[in-house]
C-alpha positions in Angstrom: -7.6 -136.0 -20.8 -5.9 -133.5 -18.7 -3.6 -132.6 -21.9 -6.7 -131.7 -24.0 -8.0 -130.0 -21.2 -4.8 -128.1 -21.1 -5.4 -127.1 -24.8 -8.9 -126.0 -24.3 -7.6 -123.6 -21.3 -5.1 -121.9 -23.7 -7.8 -121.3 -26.6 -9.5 -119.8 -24.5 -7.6 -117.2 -22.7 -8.3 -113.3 -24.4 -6.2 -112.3 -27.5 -3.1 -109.8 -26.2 -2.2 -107.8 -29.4 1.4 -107.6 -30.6 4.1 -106.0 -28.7 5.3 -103.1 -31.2 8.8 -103.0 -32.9 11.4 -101.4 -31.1 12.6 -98.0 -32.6 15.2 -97.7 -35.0 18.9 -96.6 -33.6 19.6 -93.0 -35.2 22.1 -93.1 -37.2 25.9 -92.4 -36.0 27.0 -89.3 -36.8 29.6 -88.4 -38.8 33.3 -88.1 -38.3 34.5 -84.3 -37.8 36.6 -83.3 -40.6 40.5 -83.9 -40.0 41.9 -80.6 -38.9 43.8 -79.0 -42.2 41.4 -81.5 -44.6 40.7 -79.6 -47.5 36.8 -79.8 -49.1 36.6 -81.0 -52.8 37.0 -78.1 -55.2 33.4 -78.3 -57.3 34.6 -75.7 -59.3 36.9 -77.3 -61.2 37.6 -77.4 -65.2 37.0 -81.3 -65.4 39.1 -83.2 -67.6 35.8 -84.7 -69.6 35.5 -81.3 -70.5 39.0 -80.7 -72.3 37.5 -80.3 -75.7 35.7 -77.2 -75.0 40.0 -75.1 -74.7 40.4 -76.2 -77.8 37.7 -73.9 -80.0 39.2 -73.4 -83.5 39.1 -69.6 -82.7 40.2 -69.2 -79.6 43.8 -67.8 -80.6 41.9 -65.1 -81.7 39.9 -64.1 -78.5 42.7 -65.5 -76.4 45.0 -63.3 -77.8 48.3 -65.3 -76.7 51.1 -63.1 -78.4 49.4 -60.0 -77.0 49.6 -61.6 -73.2 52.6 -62.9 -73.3 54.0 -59.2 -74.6 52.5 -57.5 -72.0 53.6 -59.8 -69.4 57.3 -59.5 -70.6 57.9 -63.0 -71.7 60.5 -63.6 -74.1 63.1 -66.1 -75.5 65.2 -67.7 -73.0 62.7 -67.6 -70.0 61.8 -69.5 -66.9 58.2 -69.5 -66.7 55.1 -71.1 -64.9 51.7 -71.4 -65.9 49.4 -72.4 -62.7 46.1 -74.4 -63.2 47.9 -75.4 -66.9 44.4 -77.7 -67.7 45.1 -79.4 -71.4 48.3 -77.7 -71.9 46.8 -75.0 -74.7 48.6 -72.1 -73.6 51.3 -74.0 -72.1 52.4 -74.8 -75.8 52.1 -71.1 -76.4 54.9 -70.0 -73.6 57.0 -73.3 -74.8 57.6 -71.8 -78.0 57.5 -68.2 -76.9 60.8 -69.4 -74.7 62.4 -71.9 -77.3 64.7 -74.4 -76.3 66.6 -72.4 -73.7 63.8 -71.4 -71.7 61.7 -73.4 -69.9 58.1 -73.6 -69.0 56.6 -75.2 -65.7 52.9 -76.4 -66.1 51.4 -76.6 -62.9 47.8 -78.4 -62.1 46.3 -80.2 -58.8 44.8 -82.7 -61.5 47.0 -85.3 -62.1 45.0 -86.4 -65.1 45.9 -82.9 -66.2 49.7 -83.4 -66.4 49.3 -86.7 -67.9 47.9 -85.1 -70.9 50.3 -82.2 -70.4 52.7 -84.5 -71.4 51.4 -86.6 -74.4 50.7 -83.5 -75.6 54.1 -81.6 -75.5 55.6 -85.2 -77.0 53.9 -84.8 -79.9 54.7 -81.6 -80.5 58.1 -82.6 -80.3 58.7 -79.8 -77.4 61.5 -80.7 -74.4 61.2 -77.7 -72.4 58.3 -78.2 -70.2 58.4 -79.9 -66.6 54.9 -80.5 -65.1 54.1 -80.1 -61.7 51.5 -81.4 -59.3 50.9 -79.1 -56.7 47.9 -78.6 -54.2 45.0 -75.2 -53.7 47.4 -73.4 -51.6 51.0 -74.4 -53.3 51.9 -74.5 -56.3 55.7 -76.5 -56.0 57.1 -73.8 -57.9 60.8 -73.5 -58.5 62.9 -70.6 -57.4 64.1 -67.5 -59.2 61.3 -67.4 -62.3 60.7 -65.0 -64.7 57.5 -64.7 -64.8 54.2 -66.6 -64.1 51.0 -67.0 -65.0 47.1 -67.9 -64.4 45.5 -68.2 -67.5 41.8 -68.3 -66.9 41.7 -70.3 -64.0 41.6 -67.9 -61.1 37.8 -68.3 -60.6 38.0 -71.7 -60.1 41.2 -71.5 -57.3 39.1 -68.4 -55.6 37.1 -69.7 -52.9 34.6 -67.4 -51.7 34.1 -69.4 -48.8 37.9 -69.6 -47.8 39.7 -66.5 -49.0 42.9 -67.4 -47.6 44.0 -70.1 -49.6 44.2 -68.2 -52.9 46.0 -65.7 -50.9 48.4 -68.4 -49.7 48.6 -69.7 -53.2 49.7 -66.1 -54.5 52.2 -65.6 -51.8 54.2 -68.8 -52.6 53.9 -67.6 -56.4 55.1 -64.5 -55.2 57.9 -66.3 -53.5 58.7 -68.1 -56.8 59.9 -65.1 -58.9 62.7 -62.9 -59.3 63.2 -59.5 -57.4 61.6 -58.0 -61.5 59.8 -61.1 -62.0 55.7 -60.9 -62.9 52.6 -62.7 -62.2 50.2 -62.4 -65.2 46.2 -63.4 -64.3 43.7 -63.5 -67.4 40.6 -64.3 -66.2 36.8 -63.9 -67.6 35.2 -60.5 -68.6 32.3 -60.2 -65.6 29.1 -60.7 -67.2 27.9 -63.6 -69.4 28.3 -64.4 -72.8 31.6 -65.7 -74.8 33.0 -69.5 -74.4 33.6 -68.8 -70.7 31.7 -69.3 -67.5 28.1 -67.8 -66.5 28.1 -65.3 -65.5 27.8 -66.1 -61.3 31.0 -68.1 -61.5 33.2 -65.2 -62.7 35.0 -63.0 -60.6 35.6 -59.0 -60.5 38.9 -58.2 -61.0 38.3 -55.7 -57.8 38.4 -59.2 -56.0 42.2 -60.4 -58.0 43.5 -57.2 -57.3 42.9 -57.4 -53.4 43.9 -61.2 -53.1 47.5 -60.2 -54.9 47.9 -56.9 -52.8 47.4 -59.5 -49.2 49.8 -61.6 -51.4 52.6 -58.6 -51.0 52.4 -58.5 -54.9 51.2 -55.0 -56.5 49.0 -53.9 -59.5 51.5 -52.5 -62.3 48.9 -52.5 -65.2 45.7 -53.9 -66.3 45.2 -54.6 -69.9 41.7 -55.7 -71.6 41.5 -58.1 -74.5 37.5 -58.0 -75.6 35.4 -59.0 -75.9 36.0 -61.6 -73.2 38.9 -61.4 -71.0 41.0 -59.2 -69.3 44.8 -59.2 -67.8 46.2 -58.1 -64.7 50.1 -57.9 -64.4 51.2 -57.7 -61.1 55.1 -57.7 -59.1 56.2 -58.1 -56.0 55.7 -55.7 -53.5 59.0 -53.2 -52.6 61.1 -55.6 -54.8 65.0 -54.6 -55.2 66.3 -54.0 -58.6 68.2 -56.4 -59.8 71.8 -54.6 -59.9 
């Protein structure tokens, strides 16, 4: 009796409603970028993309005989090519130095080299090293003859860090010979042509101020329409070679 009774007593007692949820914990926040951590490049030639170097007619806009003339790049060589991609113009300075020159092909994209490589295999060529090397160094070897950037200085360029091209051009700078050159072929500004829109290519105003912070200095500019144009530069107060 004094169970039901019990029973009763707690039917009857007035409804409390639901105590709510507690609020959600925000979420942690996120761990401060490592001092000297270097942000993704997003504006980088993609390896998915390859195809697109190898237009039928781009010899003929590219123009490699003509660059590698003005440059100064003949048989016998020691040579570079920074941000070397698929390898199209790399083939063009392997042949252009022959068997007792040799050519460096430099990328941060290790899938790059890899295909560097099959590539100059089946062309049967010996005379090109690949080598991985980071935004700001290139890994170059000492005492070259001449280097080159080949339509990739856009994409190395960061507009939002400034100093690590510049740090990229002074080890280039580093890299040559007392006579040695640094050729840089990028996109005509304004759109149209197989290259970039327009946004994404840079004023060769802009080149010519990285090099000079750099220590290397303008000797000649040289346009190859209707889409790209090359600046040859040296180092700064370099000795003859006696």
């Amino acid at each position: 009796m004094k169970r039901a009774l019990f029973v009763l007593a707690m039917l009857s007692l007035p409804a409390f409603p639901a105590l709510p949820a507690p609020p959600a914990l925000p979420a942690p926040p996120a761990p401060p970028a490592q001092s000297g951590q270097q942000k993704p490049n997003t504006r980088l030639f993609g390896t998915q993309d390859l195809g697109l170097l190898e237009a039928p007619d781009r010899e003929q806009w590219q123009k490699p005989d003509q660059i590698m003339d003005a440059i100064g790049i003949a048989e016998g060589f020691k040579v570079a090519e920074l941000g070397a991609a698929g390898g199209w113009f790399t083939l063009q300075l392997a042949e252009r130095v022959g068997p007792n020159g040799r050519v460096y092909a430099e990328d941060i994209q290790r899938a790059m080299l890899d295909g560097i490589s099959r590539r100059m295999q089946s062309e049967n060529l010996t005379n090109v090293t690949t080598v991985l090397g980071t935004p700001s160094d290139p890994h170059l070897p000492p005492a070259l003859d001449a280097a080159l950037i080949n339509d990739a200085f856009h994409e190395m360029d960061d507009p939002d860090d400034p100093k690590v091209v510049v740090t990229l051009l002074r080890n280039v700078a580093q890299s040559l010979k007392p006579q040695g050159r640094l050729g840089i072929v990028d996109w005509t500004p304004g759109s149209g042509g197989p290259g970039p829109e327009a946004k994404h290519r840079v004023d060769p105003k802009r080149v010519i101020k990285a090099a000079n912070a750099a220590g290397l200095e303008l000797i000649k500019r040289e346009d190859f329409p209707p889409f790209v144009f090359l600046l040859v530069f040296g180092r700064a107060n370099a000795k003859p070679t006696p």
